[in-house]
N, C-alpha and C positions, 0 to 999 in steps of 0.2 A: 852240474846239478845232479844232485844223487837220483835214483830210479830206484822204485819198489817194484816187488814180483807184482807179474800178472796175474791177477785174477779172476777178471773176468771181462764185461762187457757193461759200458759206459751206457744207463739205462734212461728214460726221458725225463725222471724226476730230477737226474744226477743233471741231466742237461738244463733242464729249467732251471735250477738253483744257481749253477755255474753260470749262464746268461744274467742273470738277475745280480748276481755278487758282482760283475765285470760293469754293468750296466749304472749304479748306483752308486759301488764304492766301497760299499760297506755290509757287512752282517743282518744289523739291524735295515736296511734298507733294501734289502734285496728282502728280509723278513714279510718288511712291510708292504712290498712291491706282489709278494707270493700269499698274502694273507695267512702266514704260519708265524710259528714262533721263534726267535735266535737260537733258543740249542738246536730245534728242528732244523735249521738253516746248516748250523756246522754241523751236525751230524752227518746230514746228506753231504756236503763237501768231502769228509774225512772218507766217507764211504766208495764217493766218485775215486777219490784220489789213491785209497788202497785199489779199488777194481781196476783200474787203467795203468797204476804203478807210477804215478808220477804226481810232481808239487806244482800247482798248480796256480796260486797263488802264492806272496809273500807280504807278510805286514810291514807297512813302511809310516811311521808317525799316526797310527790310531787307522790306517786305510788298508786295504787288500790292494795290492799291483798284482796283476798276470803277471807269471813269468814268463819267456819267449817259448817255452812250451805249452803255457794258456795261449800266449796270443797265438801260436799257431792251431792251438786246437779253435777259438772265436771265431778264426776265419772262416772257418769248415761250420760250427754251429750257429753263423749270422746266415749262410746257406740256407739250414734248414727252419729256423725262423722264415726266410723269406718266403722258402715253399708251405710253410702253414700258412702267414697271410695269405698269400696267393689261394689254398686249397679253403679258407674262412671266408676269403672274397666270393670265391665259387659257390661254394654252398650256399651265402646268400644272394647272389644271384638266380641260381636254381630254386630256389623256396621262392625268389621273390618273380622268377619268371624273367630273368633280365637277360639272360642267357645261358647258350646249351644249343640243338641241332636238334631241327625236325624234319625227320623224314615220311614224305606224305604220297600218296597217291591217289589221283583222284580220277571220276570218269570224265572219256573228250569233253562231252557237254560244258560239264564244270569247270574245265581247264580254258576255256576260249578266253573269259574274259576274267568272272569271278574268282576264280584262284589267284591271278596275277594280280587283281587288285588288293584280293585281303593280304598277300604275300606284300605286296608295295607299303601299306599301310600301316601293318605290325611290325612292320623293320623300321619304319619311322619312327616307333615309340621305342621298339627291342634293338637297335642295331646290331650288337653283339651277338644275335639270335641266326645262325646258319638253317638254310634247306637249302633239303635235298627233292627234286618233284619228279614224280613219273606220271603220267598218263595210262592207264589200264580201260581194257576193257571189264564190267565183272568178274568175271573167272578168275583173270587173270589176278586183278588188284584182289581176292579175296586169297587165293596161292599167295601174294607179295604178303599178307599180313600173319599168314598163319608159321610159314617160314621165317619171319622175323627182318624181313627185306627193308620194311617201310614201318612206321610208327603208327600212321592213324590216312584212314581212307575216307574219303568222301563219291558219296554214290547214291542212284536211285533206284528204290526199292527194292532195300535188301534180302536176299533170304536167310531168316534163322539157320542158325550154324552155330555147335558145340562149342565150338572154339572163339568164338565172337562174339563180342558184345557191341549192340545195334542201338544209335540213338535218335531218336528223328527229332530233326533241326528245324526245318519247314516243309509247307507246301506248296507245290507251284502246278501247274493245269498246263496240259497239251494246246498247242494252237495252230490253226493254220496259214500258209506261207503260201504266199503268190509275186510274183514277178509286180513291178511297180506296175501299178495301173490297171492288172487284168481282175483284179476284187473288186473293182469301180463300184458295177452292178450288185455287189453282195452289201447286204447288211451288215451290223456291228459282230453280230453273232451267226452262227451257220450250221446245219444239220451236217451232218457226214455224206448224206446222198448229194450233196453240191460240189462234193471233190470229183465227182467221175466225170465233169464237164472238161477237167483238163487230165494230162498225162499226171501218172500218179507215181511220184517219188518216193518208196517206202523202205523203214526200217527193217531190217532180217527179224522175222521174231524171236531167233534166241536171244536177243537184247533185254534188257526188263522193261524200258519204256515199248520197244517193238511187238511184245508180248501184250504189253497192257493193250495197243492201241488195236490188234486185232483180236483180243478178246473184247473190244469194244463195239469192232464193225460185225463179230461173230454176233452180238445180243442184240444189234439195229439191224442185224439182216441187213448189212450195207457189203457188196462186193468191190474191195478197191484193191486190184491187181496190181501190184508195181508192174510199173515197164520198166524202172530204173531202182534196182534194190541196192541199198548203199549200207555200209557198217557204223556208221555214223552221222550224228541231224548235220555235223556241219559240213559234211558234203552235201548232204539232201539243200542246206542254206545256199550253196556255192554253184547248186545247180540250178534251184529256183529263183536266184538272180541274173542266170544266163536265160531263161527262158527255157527252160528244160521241162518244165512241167511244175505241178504245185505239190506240198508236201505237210504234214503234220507234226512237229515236232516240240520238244520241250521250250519255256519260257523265256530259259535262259541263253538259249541258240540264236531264239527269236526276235529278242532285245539286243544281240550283239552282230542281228544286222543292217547294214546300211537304211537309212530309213529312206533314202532318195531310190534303191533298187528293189526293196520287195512291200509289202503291204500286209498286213499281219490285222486276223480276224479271229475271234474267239469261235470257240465251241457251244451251240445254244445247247448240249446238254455235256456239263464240264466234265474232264476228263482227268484227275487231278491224280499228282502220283505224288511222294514223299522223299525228302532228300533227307541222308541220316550221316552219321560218321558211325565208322566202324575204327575195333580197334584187337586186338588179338584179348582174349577173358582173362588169359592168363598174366596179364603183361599192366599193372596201373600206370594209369593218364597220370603224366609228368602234370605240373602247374603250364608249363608249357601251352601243352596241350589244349588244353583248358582256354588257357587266355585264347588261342586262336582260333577255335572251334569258335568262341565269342564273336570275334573280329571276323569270323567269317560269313556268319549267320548275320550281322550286322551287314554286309555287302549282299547278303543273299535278298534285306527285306529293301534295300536303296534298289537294288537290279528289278524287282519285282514293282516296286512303286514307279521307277519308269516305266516298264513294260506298260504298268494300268493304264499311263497318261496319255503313251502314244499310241492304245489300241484303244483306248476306250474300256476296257476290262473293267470288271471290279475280281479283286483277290478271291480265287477258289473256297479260301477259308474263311471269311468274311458274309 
């Protein structure tokens, strides 16, 4: 088989044409297949086949046959067909949310129970959808976002920051934690000067919820000294079911625990803090994102609706 000089480099048009001629058989049907016209069709042929230096086809009875230097070049070009669909399939997936990797970080609180559930849930619907989870304290988790470590954080009570953008998902209210049995005596609801009857389990207040709850006791003139300061409510939960003393901590620590071990009473004057997603300004929310922030916030008002039923609560925002 004779061979033309080289010219150049076999271009996406020359490959489209050439797929579509092999594909159908013929001129006018690869025309048809490509929405052009038949000279447009041999045009670009004659052109693939000077740039590359070879024949590529031969007419046999009114059809185009590959020659065995087409069919070797098809095998190489049914390749890259296959990585388009593939990279066509992706993209609609990503438009449609079907999959892709998120990488999230959220605060302890949120991670006990609520993260694992909206993560269970949305894999249900997303399979094909990877994360990746970490656990941060603030600081930390706002360093994981601004770095580019994690994709979208969940936390409460964010602070404004250049670099971030802050959205608030729900509200939930601080509440008190006692050992099964020892709130008998207390009402549905409870002043803060009713903690100092037991050992007081508290939050460090470089925390945000830890901040909130002693700029709380700061305005009631209520003195509640830890004897037991913990970095996190779910320790403060894991010691108020030992009998370690009683503790205040967010709604959603409080609902994930045991209902046979602790007793859980509102605040008669609420103490409510804001849970948001954060996510780096610079950086847009994939559709991804989006849907699970949904699915999450979804898990956020089911956790808070039991909470109401087995404290008796009614919703801080309500």
């Amino acid at each position: 088989m004779p061979c033309r000089g080289v010219r150049g480099r076999m271009r996406l048009r020359h490959i489209e044409v050439f797929h579509a001629i092999i594909v159908t058989g013929t001129v006018s049907g690869a025309a048809r297949l490509l929405n052009v016209s038949q000279p447009a069709v041999t045009k670009i042929l004659q052109h693939a086949e000077d740039q590359i230096g070879l024949t590529l086809f031969e007419r046999i009875r009114g059809r185009l046959h590959p020659t065995p230097e087409g069919l070797a070049l098809f095998a190489e070009v049914q390749k890259i067909y296959s990585g388009l669909e593939s990279l066509k399939k992706l993209a609609r997936n990503l438009k449609d949310g079907r999959s892709g990797r998120l990488r999230i970080a959220a605060s302890p609180a949120l991670c006990i129970d609520m993260m694992p559930q909206a993560i269970s849930r949305f894999r249900k619907d997303h399979p094909d959808v990877n994360f990746e989870v970490e656990t941060h304290h603030y600081k930390d988790l706002v360093d994981a976002l601004l770095v580019q470590d994690v994709d979208l954080g969940f936390a409460f009570e964010a602070t404004p920051h250049p670099g971030l953008s802050i959205e608030d998902l729900a509200e939930g209210a601080m509440v008190a934690i006692f050992q099964k049995g020892a709130a008998a005596p207390l009402p549905a609801a409870i002043e803060l000067t009713e903690m100092t009857r037991w050992p007081f389990i508290g939050l460090r207040a470089g925390d945000p919820l830890g901040g909130l709850l002693h700029n709380a006791m700061s305005m009631a003139d209520v003195a509640l000294n830890p004897e037991i300061e913990v970095k996190t409510n779910r320790i403060a939960l894991s010691l108020v079911s030992r009998g370690a003393g009683a503790a205040i901590v967010d709604g959603y620590t409080a609902a994930s625990g045991q209902p046979e071990l602790i007793d859980i009473r509102a605040l008669k004057d609420p103490l409510t803090y804001r849970v948001q997603a954060i996510w780096a300004r610079h950086r847009p929310q994939s559709v991804l994102a989006r849907q699970f922030i949904q699915t999450f916030v979804d898990v956020e008002r089911e956790t808070t609706a039991a909470l109401n039923r087995r404290s008796g609560m009614l919703r801080a925002a309500e």
